[in-house]
ZAMARGU-4260 file (C-alpha; in steps of 0.2 Angstrom, whole numbers, plus 5000, padded with zeros to 4 digits):
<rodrens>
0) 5424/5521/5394 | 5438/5514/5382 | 5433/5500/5372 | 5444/5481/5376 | 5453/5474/5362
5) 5456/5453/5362 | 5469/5448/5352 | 5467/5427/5349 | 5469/5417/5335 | 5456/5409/5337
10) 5440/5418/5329 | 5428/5407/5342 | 5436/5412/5358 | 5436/5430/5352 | 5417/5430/5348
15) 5415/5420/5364 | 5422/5432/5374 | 5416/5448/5366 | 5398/5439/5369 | 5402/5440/5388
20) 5408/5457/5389 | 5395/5465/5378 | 5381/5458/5389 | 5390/5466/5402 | 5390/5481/5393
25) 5409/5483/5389 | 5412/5491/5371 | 5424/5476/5363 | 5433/5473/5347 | 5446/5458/5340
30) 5461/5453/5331 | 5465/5436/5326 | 5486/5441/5326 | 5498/5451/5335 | 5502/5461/5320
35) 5483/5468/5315 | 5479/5467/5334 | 5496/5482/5337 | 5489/5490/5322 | 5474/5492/5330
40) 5479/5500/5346 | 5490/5513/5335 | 5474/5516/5327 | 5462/5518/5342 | 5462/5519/5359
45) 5459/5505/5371 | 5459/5502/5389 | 5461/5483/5391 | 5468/5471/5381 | 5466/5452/5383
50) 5480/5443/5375 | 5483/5425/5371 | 5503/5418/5372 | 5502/5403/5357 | 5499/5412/5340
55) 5508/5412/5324 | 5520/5423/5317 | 5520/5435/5332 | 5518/5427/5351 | 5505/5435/5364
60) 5523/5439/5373 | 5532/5449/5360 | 5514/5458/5358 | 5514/5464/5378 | 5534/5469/5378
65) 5528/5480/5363 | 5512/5486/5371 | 5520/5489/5387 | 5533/5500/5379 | 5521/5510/5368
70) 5506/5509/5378 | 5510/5509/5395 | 5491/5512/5403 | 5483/5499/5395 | 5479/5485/5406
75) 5483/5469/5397 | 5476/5452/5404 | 5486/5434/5399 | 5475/5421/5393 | 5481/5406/5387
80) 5479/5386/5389 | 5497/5385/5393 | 5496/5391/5410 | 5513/5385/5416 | 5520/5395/5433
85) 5536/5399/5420 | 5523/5409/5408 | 5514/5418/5423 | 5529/5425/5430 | 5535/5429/5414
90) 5520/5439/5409 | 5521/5447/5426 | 5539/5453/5424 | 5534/5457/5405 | 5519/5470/5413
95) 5506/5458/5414 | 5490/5464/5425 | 5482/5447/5426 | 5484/5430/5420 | 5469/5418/5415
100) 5471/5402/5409 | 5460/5392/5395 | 5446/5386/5394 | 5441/5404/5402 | 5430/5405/5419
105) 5416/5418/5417 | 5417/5424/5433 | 5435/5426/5435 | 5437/5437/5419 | 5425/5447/5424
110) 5434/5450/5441 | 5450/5452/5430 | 5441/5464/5417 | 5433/5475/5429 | 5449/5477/5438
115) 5459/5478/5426 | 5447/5493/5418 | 5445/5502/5433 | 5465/5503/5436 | 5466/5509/5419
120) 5453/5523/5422 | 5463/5528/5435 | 5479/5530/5429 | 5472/5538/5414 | 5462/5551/5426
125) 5480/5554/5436 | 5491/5557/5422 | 5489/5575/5416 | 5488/5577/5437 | 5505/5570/5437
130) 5512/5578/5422 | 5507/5595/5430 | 5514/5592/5446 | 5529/5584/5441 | 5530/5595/5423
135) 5546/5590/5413 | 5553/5581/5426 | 5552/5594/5440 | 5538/5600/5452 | 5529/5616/5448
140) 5525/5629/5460 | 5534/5643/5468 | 5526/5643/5487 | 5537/5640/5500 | 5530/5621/5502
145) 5535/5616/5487 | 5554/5623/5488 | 5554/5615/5506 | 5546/5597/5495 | 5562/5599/5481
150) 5573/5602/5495 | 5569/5588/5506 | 5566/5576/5490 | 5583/5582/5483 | 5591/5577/5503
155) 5583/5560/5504 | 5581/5554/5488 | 5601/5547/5485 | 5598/5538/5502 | 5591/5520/5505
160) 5580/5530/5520 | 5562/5525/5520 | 5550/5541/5521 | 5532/5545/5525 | 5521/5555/5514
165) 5505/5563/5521 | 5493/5575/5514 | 5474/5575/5509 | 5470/5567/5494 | 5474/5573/5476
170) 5489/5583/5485 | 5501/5574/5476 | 5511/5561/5488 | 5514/5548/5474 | 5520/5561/5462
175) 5534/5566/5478 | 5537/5547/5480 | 5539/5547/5461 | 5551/5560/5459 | 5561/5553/5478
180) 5564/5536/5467 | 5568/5544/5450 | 5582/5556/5458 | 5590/5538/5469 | 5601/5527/5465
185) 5588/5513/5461 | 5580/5523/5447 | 5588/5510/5432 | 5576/5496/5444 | 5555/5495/5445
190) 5545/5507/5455 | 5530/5496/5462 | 5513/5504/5469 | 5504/5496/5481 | 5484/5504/5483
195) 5483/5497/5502 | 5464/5503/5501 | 5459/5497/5485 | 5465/5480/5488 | 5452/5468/5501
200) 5459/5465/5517 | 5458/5447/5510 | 5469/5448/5496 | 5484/5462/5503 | 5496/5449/5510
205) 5494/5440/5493 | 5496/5455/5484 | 5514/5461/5494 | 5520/5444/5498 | 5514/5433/5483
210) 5506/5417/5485 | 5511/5398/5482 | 5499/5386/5472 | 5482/5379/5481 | 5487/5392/5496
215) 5469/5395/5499 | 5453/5396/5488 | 5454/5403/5471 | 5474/5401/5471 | 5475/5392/5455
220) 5494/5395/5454 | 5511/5403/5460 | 5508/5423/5462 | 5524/5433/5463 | 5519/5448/5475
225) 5525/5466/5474 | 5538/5464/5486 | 5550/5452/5474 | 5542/5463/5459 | 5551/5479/5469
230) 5567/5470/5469 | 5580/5482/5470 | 5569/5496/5466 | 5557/5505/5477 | 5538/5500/5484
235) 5527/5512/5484 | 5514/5508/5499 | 5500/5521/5496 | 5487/5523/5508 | 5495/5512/5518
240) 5484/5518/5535 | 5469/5505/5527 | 5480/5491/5528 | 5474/5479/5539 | 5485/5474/5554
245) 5489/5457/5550 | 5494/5464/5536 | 5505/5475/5544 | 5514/5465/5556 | 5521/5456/5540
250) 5525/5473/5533 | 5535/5476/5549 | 5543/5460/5548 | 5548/5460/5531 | 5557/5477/5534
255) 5566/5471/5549 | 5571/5455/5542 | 5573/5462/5522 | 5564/5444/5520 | 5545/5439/5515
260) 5537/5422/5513 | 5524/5417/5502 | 5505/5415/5508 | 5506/5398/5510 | 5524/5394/5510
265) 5537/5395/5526 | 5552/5397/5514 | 5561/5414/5520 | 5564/5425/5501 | 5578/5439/5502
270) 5570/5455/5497 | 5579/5471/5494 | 5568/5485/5490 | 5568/5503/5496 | 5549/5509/5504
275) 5540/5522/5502 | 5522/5525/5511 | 5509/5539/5510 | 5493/5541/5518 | 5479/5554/5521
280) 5475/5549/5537 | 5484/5554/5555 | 5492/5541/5560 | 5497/5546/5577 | 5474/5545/5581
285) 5475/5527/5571 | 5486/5522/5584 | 5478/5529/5598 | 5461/5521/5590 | 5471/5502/5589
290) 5474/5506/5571 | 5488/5508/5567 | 5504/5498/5575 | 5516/5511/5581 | 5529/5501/5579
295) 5528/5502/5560 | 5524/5520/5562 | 5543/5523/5567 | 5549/5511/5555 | 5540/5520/5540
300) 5543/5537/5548 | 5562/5539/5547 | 5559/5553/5534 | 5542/5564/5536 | 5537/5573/5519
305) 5521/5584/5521 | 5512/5588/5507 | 5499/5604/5510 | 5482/5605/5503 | 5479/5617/5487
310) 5473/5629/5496 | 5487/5631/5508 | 5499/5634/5493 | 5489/5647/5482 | 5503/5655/5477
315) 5506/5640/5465 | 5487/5641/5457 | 5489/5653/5443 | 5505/5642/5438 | 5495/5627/5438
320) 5479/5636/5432 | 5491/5641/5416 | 5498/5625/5413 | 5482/5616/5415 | 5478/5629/5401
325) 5488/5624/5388 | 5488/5607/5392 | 5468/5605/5387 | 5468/5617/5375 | 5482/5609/5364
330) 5473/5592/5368 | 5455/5600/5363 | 5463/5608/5348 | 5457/5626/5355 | 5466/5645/5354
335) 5476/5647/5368 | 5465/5655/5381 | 5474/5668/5395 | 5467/5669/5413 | 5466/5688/5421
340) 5472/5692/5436 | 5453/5694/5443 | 5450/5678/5439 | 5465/5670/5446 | 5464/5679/5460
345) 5445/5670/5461 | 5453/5654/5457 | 5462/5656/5473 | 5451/5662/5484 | 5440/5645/5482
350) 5442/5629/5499 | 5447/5615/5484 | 5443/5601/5495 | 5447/5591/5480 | 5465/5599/5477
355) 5474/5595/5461 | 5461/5584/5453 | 5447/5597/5456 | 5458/5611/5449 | 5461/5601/5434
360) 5442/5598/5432 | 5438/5615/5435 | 5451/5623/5421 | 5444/5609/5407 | 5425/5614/5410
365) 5429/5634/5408 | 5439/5630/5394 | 5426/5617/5387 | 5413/5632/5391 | 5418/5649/5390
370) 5424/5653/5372 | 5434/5670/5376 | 5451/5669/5373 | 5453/5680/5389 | 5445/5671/5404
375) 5439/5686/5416 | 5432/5686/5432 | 5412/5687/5427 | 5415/5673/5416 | 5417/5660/5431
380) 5401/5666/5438 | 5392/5648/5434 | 5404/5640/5442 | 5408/5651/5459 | 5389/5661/5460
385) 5392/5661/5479 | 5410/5672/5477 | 5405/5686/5465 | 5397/5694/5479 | 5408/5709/5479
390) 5409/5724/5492 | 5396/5734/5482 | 5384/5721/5482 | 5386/5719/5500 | 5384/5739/5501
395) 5367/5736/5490 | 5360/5722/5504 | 5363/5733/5517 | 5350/5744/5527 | 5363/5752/5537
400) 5384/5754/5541 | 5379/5741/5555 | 5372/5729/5546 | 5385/5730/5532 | 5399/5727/5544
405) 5391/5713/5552 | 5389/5706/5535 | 5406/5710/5531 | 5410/5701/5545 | 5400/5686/5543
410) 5408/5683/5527 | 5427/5685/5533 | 5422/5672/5547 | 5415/5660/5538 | 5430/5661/5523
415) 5441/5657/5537 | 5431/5642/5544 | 5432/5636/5528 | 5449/5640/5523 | 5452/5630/5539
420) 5442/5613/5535 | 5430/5621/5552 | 5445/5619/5564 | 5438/5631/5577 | 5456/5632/5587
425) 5465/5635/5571 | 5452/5648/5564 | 5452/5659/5583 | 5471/5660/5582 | 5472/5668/5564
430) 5458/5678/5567 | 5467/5683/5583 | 5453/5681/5595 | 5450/5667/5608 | 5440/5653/5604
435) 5422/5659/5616 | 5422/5674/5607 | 5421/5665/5588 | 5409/5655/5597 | 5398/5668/5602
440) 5401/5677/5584 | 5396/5660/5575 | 5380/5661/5585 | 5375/5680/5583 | 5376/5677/5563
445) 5369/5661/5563 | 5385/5651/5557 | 5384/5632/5555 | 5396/5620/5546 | 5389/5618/5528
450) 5385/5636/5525
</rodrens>
């Protein structure tokens, strides 16, 4: 984990607070300026910064416009004993991912730091995912989804439509929403993400709508929410299926009405904001469960984009596969390594439940590992033991043409099941066979999910 770096003048609230994070195990470091605290985040790398507003010579908000604009993952946290609501919503706009006021409240800045830490792990983990995805400001791939994906993105994106993006996880939808608002006509203004299932139930109507002062416990001033935040730009509600529904009966009202009001305030605000919502759940069975509100459904669902699982787009692997490539090499320092075809033909032969991500893992560990320049086939054997069973060796465990056709078998089934996250219907139909008969082929060789 990334070291936090305070930046205060004053040496004994830096010690203070480095005492506090260090017996909670966070690696910490100070400046007592703006100046040597920027030189110190050109000189290493940090992933929180805590930042006073009242010092001499350089102000905690010239230091954040300069951070935000050279360092854009950091998480940087406002601390100051001038908490006026002008300097909170002035950090805010400025980038700010928190603001604490003076004399500093254990409990909330540890809140406040492991948040803000954990939202800076995860944009750091999702950003070489994104940059392959999205490459030079295009999507990579050549499979028919992905041409359908630029096409519908390319339709949609001058319009103020609001779309749906589903898909497993690691898929990609924020990358789509990303690349619908940087191709519209609102991409001069703020795009605003909103992590419906990362946020308590308790706090997501604070966190879109904003709150005012004294609101409810622990509101110890005005918060603007994402909502005003998005003005004019484009909110990004991502998993938006774990929203709670009080929740979303304000979402629906706040897109029927282009109007929010505070969490404790009845003062109707204007907002104009184009949405864009993702999920990886089906939302047609949360509203058969009482979920979901269907009513929302079709006001989010104008524009449906689908984004497939890796392994329903293999034809894009070795693209992705090669960037990845040169992407960790060059950051490792490494030759340039080259993937054969048996290898990337192994590579797309594999379930990746974990998509894009678990690609990505996957390429930096051979890399990491395998010191070939060439990447062949028998040279991902530690990571795929259970795929290099290749016809010979099925022809070796076999006592007879019988019993090496019903392992032949056995394998192609259970690929398919697997291929098809153990959808039984799915798997009958492209084996061409009715359901009763895979069952009764599943119990002949013994098949069971998990295998």
């Amino acid at each position: 984990m990334k070291p936090i770096l305070i930046i205060d003048d004053e040496i004994g609230i830096c010690e203070s607070v480095k005492m506090i994070l260090e017996y909670e195990d966070y690696c910490t470091d100070y400046a007592t300026s703006g100046k040597v605290g920027l030189d110190k985040l050109n000189n290493s790398e940090y992933s929180t910064l805590l930042l006073d507003i009242q010092m001499p010579e350089m102000n905690g908000f010239e230091v954040l416009e300069k951070v935000k604009n050279k360092f854009p993952l950091i998480s940087v946290i406002i601390i100051s004993a001038h908490g006026s609501l002008e300097n909170a919503i002035k950090a805010t706009k400025l980038g700010a991912f928190d603001f604490i006021e003076k004399p500093i409240d254990r409990d909330k800045l540890l809140i406040s730091i492991r948040n803000a830490v954990d939202k800076a792990t995860l944009l750091e983990e999702n950003i070489d995912i994104k940059k392959t995805f999205l490459g030079d400001g295009r999507i990579l791939g050549n499979s028919k989804a992905i041409k359908d994906i630029l096409q519908m993105i390319e339709k949609v994106a001058p319009l103020d439509t609001r779309v749906l993006i589903t898909g497993e996880n690691g898929t990609g939808k924020e990358l789509v929403a990303r690349a619908i608002h940087e191709q519209s006509k609102r991409k001069e203004k703020a795009f605003i993400e909103v992590n419906c299932a990362a946020i308590p139930n308790e706090l997501i109507e604070s966190e879109l709508f904003g709150h005012e002062k004294g609101s409810f416990t622990g509101a110890f001033q005005q918060r603007i929410g994402k909502f005003e935040l998005a003005k004019k730009g484009t909110l990004f509600l991502d998993e938006i299926g774990d929203m709670s529904q009080q929740a979303q009966a304000k979402v629906l009202r706040a897109i029927e009405d282009s109007s929010i009001e505070r969490v404790g305030s009845g003062k109707k605000i204007e907002v104009d904001v184009r949405i864009i919502a993702a999920t990886n759940k089906n939302l047609k069975e949360e509203i058969a469960q009482g979920n979901f509100r269907e009513d929302l459904f079709h006001r989010l669902n104008v524009i449906p984009i689908y984004v497939p699982p890796l392994n329903k787009r293999i034809d894009d692997i070795p693209i992705l596969v090669n960037y990845f490539a040169e992407n960790i090499t060059t950051r490792y320092n490494k030759p340039s390594v080259k993937f054969s075809k048996d290898s990337l033909e192994l590579l797309q032969s594999q379930k990746w439940s974990g998509n894009i991500r678990e690609l990505r893992n996957v390429i930096e560990r051979i890399i990491i590992i395998v010191d070939n320049n060439v990447i062949e086939k028998k040279d991902l054997n530690f990571l795929f033991p259970e795929s290099t069973s290749t016809v010979n060796d099925l022809i070796l465990r076999s006592n007879s043409f019988q019993d090496f056709k019903e392992k032949t078998e056995k394998a192609f089934i259970l690929k398919q099941l697997n291929n098809n996250n153990w959808n039984i219907s799915k798997t009958a139909e492209q084996l061409d066979i009715q359901r009763s008969h895979l069952y009764n082929k599943m119990r002949k060789y013994g098949i069971e999910k998990g295998d």
